[in-house]
PyMOL Python script that loads the backbone (N, CA, C, O; Angstrom):
from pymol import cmd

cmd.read_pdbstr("""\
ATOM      1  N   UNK A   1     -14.671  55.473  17.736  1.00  0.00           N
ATOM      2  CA  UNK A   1     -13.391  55.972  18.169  1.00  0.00           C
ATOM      3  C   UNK A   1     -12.655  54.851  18.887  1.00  0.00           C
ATOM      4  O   UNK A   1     -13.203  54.128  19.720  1.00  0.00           O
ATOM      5  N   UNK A   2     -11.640  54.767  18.593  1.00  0.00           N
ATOM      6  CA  UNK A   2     -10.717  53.939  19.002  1.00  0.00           C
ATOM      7  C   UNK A   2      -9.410  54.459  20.075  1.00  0.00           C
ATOM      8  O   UNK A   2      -8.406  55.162  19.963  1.00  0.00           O
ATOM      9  N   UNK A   3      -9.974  53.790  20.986  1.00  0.00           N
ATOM     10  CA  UNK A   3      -8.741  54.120  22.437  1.00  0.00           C
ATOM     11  C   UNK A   3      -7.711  53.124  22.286  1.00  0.00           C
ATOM     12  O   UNK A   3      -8.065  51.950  22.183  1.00  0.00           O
ATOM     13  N   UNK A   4      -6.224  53.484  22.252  1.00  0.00           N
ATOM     14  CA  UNK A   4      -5.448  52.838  22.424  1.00  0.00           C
ATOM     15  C   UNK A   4      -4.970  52.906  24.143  1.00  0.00           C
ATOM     16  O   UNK A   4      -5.269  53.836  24.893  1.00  0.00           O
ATOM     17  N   UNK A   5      -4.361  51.985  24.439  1.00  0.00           N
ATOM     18  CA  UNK A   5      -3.507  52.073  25.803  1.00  0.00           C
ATOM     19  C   UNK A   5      -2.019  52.515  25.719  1.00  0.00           C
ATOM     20  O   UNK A   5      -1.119  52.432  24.883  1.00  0.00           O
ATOM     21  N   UNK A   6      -2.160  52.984  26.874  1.00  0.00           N
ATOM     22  CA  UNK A   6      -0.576  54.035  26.929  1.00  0.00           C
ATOM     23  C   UNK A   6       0.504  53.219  27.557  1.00  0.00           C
ATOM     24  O   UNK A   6       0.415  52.867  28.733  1.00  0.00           O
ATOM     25  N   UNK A   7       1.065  53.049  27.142  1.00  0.00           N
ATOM     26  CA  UNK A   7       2.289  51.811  27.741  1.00  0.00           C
ATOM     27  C   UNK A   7       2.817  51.971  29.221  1.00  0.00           C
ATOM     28  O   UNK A   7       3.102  53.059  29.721  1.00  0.00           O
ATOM     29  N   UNK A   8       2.879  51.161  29.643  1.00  0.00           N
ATOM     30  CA  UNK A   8       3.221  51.111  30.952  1.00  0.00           C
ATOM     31  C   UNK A   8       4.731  51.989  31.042  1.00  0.00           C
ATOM     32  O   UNK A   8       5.398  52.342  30.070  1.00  0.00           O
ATOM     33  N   UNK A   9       5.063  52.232  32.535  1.00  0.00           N
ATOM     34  CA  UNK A   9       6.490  52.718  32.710  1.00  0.00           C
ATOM     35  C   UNK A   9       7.548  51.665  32.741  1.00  0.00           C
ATOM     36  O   UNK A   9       8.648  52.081  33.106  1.00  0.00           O
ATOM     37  N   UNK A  10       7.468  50.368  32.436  1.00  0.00           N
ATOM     38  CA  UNK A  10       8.482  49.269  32.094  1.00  0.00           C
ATOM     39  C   UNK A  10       8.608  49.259  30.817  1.00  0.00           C
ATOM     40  O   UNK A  10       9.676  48.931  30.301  1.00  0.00           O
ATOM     41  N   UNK A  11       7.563  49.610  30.115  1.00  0.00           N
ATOM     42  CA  UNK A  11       7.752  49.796  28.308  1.00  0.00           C
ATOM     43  C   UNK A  11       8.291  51.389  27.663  1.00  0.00           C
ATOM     44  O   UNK A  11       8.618  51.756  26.534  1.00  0.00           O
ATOM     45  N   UNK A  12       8.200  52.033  28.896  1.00  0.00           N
ATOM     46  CA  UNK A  12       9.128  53.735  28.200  1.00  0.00           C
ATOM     47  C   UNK A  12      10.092  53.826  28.821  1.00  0.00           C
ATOM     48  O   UNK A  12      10.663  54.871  28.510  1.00  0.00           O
ATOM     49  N   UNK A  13      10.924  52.965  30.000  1.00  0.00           N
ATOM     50  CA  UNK A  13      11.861  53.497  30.795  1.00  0.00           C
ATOM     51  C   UNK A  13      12.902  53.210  29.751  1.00  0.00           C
ATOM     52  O   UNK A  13      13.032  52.248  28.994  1.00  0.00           O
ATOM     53  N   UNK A  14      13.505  54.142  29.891  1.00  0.00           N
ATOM     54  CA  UNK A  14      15.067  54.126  29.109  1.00  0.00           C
ATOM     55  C   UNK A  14      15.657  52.870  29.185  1.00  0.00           C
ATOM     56  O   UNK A  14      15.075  51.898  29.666  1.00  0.00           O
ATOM     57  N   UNK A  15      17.027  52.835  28.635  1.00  0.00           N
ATOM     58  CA  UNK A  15      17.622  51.578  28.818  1.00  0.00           C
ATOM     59  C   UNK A  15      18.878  52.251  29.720  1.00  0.00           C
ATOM     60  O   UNK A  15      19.786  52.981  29.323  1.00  0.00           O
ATOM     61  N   UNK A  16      18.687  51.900  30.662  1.00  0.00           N
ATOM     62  CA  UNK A  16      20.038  51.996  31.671  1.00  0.00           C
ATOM     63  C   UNK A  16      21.673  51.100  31.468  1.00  0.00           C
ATOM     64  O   UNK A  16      21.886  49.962  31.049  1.00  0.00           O
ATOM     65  N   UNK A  17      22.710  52.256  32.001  1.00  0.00           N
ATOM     66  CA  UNK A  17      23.922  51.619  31.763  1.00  0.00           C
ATOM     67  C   UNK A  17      24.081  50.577  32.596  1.00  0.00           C
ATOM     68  O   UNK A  17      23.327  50.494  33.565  1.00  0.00           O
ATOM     69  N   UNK A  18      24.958  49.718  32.404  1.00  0.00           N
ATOM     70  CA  UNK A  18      25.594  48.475  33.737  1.00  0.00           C
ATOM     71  C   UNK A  18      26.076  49.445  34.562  1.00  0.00           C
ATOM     72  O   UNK A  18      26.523  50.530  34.190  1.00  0.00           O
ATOM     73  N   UNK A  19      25.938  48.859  36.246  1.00  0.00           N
ATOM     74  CA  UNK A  19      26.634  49.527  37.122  1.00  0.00           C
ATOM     75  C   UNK A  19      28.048  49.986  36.810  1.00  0.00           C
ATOM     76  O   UNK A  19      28.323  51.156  37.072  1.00  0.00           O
ATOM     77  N   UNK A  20      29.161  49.040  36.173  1.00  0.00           N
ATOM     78  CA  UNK A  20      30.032  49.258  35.987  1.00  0.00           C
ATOM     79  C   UNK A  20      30.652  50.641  34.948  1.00  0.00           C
ATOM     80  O   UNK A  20      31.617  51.390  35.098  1.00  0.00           O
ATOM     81  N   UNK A  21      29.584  50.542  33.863  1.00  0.00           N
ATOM     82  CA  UNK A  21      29.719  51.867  32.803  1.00  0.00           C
ATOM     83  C   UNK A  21      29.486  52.767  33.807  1.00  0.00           C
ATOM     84  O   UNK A  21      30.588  53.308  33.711  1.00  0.00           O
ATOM     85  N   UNK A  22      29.059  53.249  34.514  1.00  0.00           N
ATOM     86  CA  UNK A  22      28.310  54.411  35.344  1.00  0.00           C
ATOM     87  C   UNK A  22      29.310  55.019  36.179  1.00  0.00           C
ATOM     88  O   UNK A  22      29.569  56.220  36.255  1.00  0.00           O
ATOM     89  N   UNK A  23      29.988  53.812  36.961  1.00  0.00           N
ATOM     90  CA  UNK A  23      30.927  53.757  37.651  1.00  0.00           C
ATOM     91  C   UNK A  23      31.865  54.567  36.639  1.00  0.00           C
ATOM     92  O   UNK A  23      31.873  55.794  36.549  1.00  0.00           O
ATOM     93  N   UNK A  24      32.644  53.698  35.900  1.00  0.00           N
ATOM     94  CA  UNK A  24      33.458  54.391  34.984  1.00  0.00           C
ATOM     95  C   UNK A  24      33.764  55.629  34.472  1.00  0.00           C
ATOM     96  O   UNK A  24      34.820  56.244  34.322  1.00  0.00           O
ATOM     97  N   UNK A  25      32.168  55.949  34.147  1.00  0.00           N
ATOM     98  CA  UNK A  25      31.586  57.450  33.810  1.00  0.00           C
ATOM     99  C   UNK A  25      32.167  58.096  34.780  1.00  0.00           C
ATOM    100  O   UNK A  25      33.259  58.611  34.540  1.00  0.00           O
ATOM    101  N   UNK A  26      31.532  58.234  36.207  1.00  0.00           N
ATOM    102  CA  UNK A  26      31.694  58.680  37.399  1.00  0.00           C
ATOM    103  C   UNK A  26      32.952  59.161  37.483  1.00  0.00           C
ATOM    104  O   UNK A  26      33.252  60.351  37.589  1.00  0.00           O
ATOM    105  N   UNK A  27      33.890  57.990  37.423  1.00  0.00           N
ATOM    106  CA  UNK A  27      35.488  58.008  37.259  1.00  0.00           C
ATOM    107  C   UNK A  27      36.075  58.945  36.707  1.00  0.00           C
ATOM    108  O   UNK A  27      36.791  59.687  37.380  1.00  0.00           O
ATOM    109  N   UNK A  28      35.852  59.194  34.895  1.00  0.00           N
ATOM    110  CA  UNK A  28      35.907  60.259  34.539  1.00  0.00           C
ATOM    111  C   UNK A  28      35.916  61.329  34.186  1.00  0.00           C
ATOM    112  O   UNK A  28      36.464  62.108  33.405  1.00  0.00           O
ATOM    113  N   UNK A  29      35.085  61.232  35.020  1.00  0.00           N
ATOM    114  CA  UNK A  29      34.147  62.644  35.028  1.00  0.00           C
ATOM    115  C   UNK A  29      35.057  63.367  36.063  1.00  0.00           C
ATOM    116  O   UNK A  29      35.561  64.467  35.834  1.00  0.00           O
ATOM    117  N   UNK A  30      35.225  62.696  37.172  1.00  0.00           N
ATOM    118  CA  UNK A  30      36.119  63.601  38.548  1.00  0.00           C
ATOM    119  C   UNK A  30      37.421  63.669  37.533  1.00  0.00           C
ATOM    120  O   UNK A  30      37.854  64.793  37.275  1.00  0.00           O
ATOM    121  N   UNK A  31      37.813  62.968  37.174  1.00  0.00           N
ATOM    122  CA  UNK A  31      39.497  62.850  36.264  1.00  0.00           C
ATOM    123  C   UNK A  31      39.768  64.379  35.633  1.00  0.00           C
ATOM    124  O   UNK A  31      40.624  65.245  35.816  1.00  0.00           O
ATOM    125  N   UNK A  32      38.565  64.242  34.783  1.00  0.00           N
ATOM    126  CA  UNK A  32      38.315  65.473  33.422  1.00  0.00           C
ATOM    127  C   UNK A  32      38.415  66.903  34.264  1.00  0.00           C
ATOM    128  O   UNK A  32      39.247  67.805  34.166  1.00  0.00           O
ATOM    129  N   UNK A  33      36.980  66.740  35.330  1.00  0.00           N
ATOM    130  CA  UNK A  33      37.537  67.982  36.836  1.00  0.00           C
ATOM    131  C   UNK A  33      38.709  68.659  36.650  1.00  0.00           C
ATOM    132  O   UNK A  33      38.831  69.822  36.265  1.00  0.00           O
ATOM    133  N   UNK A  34      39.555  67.889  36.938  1.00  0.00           N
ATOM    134  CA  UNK A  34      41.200  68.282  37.299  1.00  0.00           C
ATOM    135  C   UNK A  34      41.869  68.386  36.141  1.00  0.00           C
ATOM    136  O   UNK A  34      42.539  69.419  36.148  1.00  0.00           O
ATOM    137  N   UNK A  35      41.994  67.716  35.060  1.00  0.00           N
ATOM    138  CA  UNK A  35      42.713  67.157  33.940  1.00  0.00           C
ATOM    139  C   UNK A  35      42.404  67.157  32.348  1.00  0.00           C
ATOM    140  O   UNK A  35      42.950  66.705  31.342  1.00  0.00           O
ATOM    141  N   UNK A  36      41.225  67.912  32.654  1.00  0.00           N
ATOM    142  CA  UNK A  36      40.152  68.192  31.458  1.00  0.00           C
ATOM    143  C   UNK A  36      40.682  69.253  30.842  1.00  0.00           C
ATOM    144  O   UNK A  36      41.812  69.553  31.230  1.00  0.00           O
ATOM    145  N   UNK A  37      39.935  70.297  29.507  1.00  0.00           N
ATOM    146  CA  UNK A  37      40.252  71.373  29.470  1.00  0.00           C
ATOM    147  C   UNK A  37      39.838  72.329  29.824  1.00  0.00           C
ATOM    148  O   UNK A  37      38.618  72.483  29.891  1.00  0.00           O
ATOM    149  N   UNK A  38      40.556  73.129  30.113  1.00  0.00           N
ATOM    150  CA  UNK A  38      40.187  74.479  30.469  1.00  0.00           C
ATOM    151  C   UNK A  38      39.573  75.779  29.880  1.00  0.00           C
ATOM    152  O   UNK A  38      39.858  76.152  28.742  1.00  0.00           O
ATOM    153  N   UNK A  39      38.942  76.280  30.479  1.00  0.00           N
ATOM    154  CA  UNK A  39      38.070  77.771  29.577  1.00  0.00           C
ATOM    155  C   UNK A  39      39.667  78.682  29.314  1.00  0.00           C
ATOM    156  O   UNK A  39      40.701  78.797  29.971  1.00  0.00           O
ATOM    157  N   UNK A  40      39.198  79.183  28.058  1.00  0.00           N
ATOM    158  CA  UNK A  40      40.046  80.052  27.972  1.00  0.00           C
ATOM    159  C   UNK A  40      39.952  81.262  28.947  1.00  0.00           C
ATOM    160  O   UNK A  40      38.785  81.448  29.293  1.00  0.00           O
ATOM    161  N   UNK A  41      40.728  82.028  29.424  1.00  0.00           N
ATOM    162  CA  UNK A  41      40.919  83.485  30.075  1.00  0.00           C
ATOM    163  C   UNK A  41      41.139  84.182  29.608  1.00  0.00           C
ATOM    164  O   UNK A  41      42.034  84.852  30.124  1.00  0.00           O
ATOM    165  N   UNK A  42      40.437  84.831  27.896  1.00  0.00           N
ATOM    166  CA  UNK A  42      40.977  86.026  27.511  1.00  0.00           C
ATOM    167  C   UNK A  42      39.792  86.906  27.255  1.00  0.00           C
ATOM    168  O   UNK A  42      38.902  86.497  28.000  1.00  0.00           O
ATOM    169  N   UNK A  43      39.375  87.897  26.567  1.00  0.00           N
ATOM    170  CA  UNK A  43      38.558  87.996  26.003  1.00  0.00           C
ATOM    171  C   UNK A  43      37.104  87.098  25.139  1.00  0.00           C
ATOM    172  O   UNK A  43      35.929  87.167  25.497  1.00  0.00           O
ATOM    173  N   UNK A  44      37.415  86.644  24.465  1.00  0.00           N
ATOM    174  CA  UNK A  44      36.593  85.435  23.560  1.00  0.00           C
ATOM    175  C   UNK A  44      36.077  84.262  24.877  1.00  0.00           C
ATOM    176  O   UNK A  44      35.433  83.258  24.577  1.00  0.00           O
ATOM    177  N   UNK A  45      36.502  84.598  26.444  1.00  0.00           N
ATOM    178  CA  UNK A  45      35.898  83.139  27.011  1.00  0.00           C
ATOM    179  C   UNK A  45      34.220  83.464  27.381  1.00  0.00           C
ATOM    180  O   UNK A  45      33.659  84.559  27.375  1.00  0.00           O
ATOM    181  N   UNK A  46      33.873  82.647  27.574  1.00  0.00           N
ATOM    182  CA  UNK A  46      32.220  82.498  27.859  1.00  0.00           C
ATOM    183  C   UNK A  46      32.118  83.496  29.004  1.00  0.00           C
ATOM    184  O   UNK A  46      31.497  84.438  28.510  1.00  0.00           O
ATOM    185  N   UNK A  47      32.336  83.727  29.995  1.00  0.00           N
ATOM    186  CA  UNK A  47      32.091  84.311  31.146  1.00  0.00           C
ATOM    187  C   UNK A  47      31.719  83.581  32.137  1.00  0.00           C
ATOM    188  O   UNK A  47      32.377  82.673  32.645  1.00  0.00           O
ATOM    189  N   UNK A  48      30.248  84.090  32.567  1.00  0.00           N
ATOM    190  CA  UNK A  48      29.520  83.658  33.858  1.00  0.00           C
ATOM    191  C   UNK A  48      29.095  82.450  33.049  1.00  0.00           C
ATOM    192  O   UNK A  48      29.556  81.446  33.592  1.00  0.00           O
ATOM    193  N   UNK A  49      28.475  82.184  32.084  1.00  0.00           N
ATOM    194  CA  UNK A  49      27.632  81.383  31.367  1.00  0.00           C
ATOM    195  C   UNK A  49      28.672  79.882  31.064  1.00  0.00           C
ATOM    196  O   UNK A  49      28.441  78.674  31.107  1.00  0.00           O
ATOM    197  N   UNK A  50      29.730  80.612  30.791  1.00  0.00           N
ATOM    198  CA  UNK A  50      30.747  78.816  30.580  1.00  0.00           C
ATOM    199  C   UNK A  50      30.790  78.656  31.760  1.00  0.00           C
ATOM    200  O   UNK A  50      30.135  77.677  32.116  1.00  0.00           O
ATOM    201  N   UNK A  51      31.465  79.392  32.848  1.00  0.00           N
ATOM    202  CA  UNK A  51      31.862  78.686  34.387  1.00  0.00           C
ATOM    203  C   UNK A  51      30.182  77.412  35.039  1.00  0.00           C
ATOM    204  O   UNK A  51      30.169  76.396  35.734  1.00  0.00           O
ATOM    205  N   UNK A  52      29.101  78.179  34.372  1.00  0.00           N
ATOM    206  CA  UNK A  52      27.509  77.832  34.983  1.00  0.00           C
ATOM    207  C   UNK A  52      27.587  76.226  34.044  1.00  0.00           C
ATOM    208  O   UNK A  52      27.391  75.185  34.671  1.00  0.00           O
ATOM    209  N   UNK A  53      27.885  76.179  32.539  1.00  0.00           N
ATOM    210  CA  UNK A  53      27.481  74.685  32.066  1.00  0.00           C
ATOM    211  C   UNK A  53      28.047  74.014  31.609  1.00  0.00           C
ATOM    212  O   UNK A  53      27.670  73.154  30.813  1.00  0.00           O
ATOM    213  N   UNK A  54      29.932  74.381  32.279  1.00  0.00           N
ATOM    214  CA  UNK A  54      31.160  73.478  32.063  1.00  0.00           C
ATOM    215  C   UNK A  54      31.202  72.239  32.077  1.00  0.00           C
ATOM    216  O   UNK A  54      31.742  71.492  31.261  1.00  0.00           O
ATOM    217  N   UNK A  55      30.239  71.816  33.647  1.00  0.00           N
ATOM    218  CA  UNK A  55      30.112  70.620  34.326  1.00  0.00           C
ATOM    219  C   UNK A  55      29.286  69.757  32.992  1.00  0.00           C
ATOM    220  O   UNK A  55      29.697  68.644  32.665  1.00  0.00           O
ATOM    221  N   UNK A  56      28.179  70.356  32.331  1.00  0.00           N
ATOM    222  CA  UNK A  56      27.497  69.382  31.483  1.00  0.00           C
ATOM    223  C   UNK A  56      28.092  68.952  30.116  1.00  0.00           C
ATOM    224  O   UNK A  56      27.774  68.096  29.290  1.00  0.00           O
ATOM    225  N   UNK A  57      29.176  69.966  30.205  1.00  0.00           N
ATOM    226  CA  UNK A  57      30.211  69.225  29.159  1.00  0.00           C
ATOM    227  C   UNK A  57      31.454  68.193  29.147  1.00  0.00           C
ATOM    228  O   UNK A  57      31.958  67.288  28.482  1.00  0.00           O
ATOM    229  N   UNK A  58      31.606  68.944  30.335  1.00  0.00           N
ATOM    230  CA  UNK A  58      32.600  67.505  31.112  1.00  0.00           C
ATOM    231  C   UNK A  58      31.667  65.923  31.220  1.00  0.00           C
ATOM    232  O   UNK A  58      32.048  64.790  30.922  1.00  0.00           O
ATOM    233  N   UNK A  59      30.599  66.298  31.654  1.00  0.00           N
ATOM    234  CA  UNK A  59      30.082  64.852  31.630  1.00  0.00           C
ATOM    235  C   UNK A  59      29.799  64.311  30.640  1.00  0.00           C
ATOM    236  O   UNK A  59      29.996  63.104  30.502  1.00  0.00           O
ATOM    237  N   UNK A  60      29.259  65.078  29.688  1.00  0.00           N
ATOM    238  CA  UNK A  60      29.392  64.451  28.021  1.00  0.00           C
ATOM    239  C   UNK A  60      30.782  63.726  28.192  1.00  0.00           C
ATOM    240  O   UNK A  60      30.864  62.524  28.442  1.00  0.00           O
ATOM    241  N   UNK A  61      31.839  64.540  28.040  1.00  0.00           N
ATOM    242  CA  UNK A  61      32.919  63.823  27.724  1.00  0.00           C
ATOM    243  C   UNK A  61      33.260  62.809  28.359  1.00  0.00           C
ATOM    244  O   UNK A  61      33.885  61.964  27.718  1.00  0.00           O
ATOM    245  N   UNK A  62      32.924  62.493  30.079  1.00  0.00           N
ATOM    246  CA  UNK A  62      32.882  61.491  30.489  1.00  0.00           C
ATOM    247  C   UNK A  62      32.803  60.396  29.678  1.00  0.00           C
ATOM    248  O   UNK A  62      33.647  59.615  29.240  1.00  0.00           O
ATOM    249  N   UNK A  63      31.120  60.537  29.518  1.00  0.00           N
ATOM    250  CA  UNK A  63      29.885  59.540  29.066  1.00  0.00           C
ATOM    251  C   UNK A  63      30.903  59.105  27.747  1.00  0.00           C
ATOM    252  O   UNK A  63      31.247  57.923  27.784  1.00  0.00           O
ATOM    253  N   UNK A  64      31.444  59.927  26.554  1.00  0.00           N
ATOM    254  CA  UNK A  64      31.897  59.328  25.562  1.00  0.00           C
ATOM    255  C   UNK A  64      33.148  58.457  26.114  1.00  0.00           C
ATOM    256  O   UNK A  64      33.198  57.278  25.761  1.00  0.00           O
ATOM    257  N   UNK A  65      34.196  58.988  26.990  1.00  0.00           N
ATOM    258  CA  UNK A  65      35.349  58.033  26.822  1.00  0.00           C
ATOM    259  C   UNK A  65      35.071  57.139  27.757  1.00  0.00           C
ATOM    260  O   UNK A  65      35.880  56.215  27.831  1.00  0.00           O
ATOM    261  N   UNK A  66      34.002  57.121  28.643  1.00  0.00           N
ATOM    262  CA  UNK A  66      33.571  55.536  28.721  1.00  0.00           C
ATOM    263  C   UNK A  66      32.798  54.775  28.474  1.00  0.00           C
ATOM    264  O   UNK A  66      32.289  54.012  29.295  1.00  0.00           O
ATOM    265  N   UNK A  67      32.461  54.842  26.876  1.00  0.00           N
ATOM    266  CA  UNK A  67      31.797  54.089  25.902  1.00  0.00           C
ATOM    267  C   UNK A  67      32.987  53.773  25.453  1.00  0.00           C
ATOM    268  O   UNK A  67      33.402  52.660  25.777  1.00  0.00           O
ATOM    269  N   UNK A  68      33.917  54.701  24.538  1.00  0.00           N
ATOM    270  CA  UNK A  68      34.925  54.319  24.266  1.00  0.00           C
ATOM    271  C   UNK A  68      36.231  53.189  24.805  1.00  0.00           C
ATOM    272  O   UNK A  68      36.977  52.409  24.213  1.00  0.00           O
ATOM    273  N   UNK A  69      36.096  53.460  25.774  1.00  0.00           N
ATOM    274  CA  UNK A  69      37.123  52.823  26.793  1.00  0.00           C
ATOM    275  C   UNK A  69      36.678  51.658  27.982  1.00  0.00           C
ATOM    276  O   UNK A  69      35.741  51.659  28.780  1.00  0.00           O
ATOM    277  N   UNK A  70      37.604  50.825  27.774  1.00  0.00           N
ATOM    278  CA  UNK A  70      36.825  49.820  29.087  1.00  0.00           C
ATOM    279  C   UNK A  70      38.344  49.735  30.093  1.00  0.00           C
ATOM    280  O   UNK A  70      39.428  49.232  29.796  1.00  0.00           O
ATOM    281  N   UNK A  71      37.918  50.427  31.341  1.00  0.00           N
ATOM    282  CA  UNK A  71      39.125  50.541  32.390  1.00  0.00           C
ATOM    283  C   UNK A  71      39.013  49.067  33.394  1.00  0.00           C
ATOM    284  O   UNK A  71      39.574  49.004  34.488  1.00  0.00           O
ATOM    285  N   UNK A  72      38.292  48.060  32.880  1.00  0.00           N
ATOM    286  CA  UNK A  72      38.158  46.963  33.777  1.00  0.00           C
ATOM    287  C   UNK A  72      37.581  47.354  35.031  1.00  0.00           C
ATOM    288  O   UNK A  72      38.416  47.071  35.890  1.00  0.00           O
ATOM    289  N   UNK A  73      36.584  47.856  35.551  1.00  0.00           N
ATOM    290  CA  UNK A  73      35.982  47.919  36.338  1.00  0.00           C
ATOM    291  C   UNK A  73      34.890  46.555  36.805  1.00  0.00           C
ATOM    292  O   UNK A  73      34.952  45.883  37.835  1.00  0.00           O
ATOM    293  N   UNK A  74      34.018  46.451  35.787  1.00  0.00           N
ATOM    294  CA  UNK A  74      33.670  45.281  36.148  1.00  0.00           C
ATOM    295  C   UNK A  74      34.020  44.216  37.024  1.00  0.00           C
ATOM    296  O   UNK A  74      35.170  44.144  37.455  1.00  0.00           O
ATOM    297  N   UNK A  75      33.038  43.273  37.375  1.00  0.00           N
ATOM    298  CA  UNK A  75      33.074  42.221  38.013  1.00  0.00           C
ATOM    299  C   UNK A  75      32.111  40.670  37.502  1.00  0.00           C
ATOM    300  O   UNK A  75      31.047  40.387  36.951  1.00  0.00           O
ATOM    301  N   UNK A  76      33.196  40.049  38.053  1.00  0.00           N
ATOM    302  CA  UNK A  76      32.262  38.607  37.271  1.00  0.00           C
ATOM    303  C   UNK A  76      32.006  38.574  36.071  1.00  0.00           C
ATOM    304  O   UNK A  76      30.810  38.324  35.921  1.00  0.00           O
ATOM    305  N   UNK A  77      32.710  38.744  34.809  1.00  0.00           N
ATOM    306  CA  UNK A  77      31.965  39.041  33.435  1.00  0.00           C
ATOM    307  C   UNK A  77      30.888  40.022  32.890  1.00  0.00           C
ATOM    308  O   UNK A  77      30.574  40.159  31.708  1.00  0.00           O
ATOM    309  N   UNK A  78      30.245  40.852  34.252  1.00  0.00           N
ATOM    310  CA  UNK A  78      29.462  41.753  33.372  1.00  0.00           C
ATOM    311  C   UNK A  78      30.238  42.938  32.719  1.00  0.00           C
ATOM    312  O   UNK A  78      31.338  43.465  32.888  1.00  0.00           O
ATOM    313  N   UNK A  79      29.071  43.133  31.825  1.00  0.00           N
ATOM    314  CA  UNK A  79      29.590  44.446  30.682  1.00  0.00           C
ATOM    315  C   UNK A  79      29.953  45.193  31.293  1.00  0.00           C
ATOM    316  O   UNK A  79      30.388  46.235  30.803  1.00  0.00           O
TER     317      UNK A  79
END
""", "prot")
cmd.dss("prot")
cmd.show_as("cartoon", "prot")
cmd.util.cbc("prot")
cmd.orient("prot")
């Protein structure tokens, strides 16, 4: 029988954003808050259940328009 070794936690950790993407994220994420869209109020809206996992869709959308978008945050040339 053959044991392999289990990779260290420097060989499974994710790959993390630059401070600056994160930042960015961050950015629009509060933006979207205020300026984002809104649940509908009629019949057809989610209820208790949209108001509970709005936030994890807003941050999706964050996360995409700042991949998409570079607001110059950075410093010194990093990404």
């Amino acid at each position: 029988m053959e044991i392999r070794s289990v990779p260290g936690a420097a060989q499974m950790a994710p790959a993390t954003a630059a401070p600056a993407d994160q930042l960015e994220q961050a950015f629009l994420e509060e933006m979207l808050k205020y300026c984002g869209p809104k649940p509908m109020q009629n019949g057809f809206s989610g209820g208790a259940g949209e108001e509970q996992f709005s936030s994890f869709l807003t941050t999706e959308y964050a996360g995409i328009l700042a991949r998409k978008l570079d607001l110059g945050l950075s410093i010194g040339g990093e990404a």
